[in-house]
N, C-alpha and C positions, 0 to 999 in steps of 0.2 A: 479849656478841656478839663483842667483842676476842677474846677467848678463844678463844670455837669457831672462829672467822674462821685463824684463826692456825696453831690444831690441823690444821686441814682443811689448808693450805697443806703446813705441815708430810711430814703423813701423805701429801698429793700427791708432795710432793718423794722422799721415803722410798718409794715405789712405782716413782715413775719411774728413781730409782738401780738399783732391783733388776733389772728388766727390761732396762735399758744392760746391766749386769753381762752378763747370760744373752744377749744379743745378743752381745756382746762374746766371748762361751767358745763361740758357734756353728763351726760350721765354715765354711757359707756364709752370710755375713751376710745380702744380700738374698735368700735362700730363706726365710733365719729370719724375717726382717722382715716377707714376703711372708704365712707361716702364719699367725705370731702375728695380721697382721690381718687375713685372711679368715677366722678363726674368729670374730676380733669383730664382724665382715658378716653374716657366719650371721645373729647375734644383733640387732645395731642397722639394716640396711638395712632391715627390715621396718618398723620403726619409724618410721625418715625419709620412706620411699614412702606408711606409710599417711598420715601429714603432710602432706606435700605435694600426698596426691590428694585432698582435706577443700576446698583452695582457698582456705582460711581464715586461709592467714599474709598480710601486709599488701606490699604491693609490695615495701620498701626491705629486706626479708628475703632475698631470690633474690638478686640481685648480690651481699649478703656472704655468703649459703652458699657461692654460688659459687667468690668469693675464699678462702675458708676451708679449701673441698676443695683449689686451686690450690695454695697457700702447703703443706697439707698432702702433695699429691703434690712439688712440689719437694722437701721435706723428708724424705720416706722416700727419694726416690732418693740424695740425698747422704749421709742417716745408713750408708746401706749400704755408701757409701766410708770415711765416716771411721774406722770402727773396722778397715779392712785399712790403717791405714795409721800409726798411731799406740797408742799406751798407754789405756786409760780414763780412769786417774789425770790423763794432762795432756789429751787432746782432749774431754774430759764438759766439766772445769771451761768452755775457749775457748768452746764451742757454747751451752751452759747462760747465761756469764758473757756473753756479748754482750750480750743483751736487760738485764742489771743495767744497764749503762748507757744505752742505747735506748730502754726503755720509760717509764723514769721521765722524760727529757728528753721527749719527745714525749708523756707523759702530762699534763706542768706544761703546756708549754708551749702546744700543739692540745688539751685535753681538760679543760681548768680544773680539774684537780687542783691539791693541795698537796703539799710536803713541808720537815720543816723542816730548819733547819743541822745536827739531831743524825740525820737521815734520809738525808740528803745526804755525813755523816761513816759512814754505816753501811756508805752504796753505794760511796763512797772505800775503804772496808775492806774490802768484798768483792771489788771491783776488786782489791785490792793482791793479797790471797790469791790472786785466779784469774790473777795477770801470773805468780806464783810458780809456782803449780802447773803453769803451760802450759809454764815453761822458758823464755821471752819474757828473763829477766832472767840466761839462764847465756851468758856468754862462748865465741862459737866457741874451740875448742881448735885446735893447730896440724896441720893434716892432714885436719882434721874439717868436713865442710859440716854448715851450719846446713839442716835438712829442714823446709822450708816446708809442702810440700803438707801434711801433718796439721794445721796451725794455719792455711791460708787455707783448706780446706775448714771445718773445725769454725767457721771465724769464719762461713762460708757458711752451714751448718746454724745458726746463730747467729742468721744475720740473717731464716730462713725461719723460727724460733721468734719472733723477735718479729713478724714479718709477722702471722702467726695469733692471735695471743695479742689482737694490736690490735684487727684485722678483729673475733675472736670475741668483744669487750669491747664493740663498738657492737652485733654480732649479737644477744647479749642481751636489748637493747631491743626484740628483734620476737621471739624465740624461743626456748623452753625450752633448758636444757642437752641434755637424751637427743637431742632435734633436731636439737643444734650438734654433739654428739657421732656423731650417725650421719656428716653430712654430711661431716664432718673423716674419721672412718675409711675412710669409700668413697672420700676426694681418698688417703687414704693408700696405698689397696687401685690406687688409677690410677698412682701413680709404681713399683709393683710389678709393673706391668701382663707387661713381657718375662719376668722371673719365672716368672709364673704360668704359665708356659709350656712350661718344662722341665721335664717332669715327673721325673725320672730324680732330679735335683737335689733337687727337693721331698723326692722320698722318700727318698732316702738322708737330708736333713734333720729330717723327721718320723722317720726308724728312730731317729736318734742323739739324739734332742732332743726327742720330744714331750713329755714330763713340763713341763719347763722352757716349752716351746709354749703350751700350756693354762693355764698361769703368766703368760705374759705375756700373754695373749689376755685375759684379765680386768688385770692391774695396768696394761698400757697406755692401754685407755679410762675404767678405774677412776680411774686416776690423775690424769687431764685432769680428768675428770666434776669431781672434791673440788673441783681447780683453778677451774671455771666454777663452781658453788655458791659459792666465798668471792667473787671476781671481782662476783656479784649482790649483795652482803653490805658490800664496802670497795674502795678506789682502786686500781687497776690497778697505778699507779705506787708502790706501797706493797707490793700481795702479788708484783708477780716477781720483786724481789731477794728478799723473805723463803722464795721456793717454792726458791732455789737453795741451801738447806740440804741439796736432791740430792746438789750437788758436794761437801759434808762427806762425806754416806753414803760415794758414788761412789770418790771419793779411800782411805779406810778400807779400803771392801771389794776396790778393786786392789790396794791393796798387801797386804791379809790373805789375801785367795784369790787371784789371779792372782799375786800374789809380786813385783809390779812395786816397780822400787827406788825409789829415795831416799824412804825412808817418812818420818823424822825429821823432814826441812824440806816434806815434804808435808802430815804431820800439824796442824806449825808455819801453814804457809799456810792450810789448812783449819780450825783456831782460829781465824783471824784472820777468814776469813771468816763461821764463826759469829758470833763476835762483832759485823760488820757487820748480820749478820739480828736479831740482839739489841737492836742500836739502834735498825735501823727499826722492830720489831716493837712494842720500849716506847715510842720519846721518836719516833717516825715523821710 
């Protein structure tokens, strides 16, 4: 069960890189954000509505659908800033690397998890990789401001992933994944809402991008789905530093397709972080 539990995480993290990527090569972000998930609406609102009209989920399920859609519309609105404003290489790892530290502390701590000293040296080494990647540790130069807005928005997207990740780890207890999955994309399909609106926008987005669209319209809820499947499986505070083997992908494929620099000490950082998921995955 270690095993599969681990793979699935994996295989999540590795889906959710890909689709940053293609958000990332869009032209208008929150157009692309906006397609990618009203095509996965199409597909899961049906789902959630016929759920919901059954009657049959338990009280304590509505207020964290609720929360789950909310956490998830804040969350599309700011991803749609952060990538006009930053690299993928360094704003994935900040937004991704938040919740390494957040989830496992509020995991031990409110949720009677474990973790041990070789678990807690995994999330220390993930941290260290994602201070590197984000640039956190490069010296202003003389002339040069330091540009916040990409690293407190991403910390912002940061802290609206662990918001949901939480929320959708007690939602569990009352409701199937495909359920927690609808009700996330329709909160994602509301912070896209002005969006949806321009059509002009859309479609010059759809001419330039549907292949890559239809791509992400499957690896973005795809990609959760794996995430809430191991979540039923093992400790919360265990699988989201391990799901941020993303930010290895993520790191990789900026600097190989997008051509963004300092590949060397990205790569360097992005080991290290593997590394971090290696520990918690074995000695966790």
């Amino acid at each position: 069960m270690l095993l599969t539990t681990v793979l699935l995480v994996v295989l999540s993290g590795f889906m959710n890189s890909v689709w940053n990527l293609n958000a990332k090569r869009s032209h208008n972000k929150q157009a692309y954000l906006a397609l990618i998930v009203l095509a996965a609406n199409i597909a899961l609102l049906p789902v959630l509505l016929s759920r919901l009209s059954t009657g049959s989920l338990p009280p304590q399920a509505y207020p964290l659908l609720a929360m789950s859609a909310a956490a998830q519309a804040a969350y599309a609105f700011m991803l749609s800033k952060v990538y006009a404003y930053g690299d993928l290489s360094q704003v994935y790892p900040i937004q991704r690397g938040t919740g390494v530290l957040l989830i496992p502390l509020i995991g031990v701590a409110f949720m009677g998890e474990k973790l041990s000293a070789w678990g807690w040296g995994g999330v220390s080494m993930i941290l260290l990789g994602i201070l590197t990647l984000s640039k956190w540790a490069d010296r202003r130069r003389p002339g040069q401001r330091v540009k916040l807005k990409p690293v407190l928005t991403a910390i912002g997207v940061g802290l609206c992933i662990t918001s949901y990740v939480l929320v959708d780890k007690f939602a569990l207890r009352y409701v199937e994944p495909m359920t927690l999955i609808g009700a996330s994309n329709f909160g994602f399909l509301l912070g896209n809402t002005r969006m949806l609106l321009r059509k002009e926008e859309l479609k010059r987005e759809w001419t330039g991008n549907r292949r890559t669209i239809l791509l992400g319209s499957v690896l973005m809820p795809g990609s959760y789905f794996l995430f809430l499947a191991a979540m039923e499986l093992a400790p919360v505070s265990h699988l989201a530093p391990i799901r941020e083997v993303g930010t290895v992908f993520a790191a990789i494929l900026g600097i190989w397709i997008l051509k963004e620099k300092g590949g060397v000490g990205r790569l360097i950082a992005a080991a290290a972080i593997l590394m971090g998921i290696l520990l918690i995955g074995t000695h966790g």
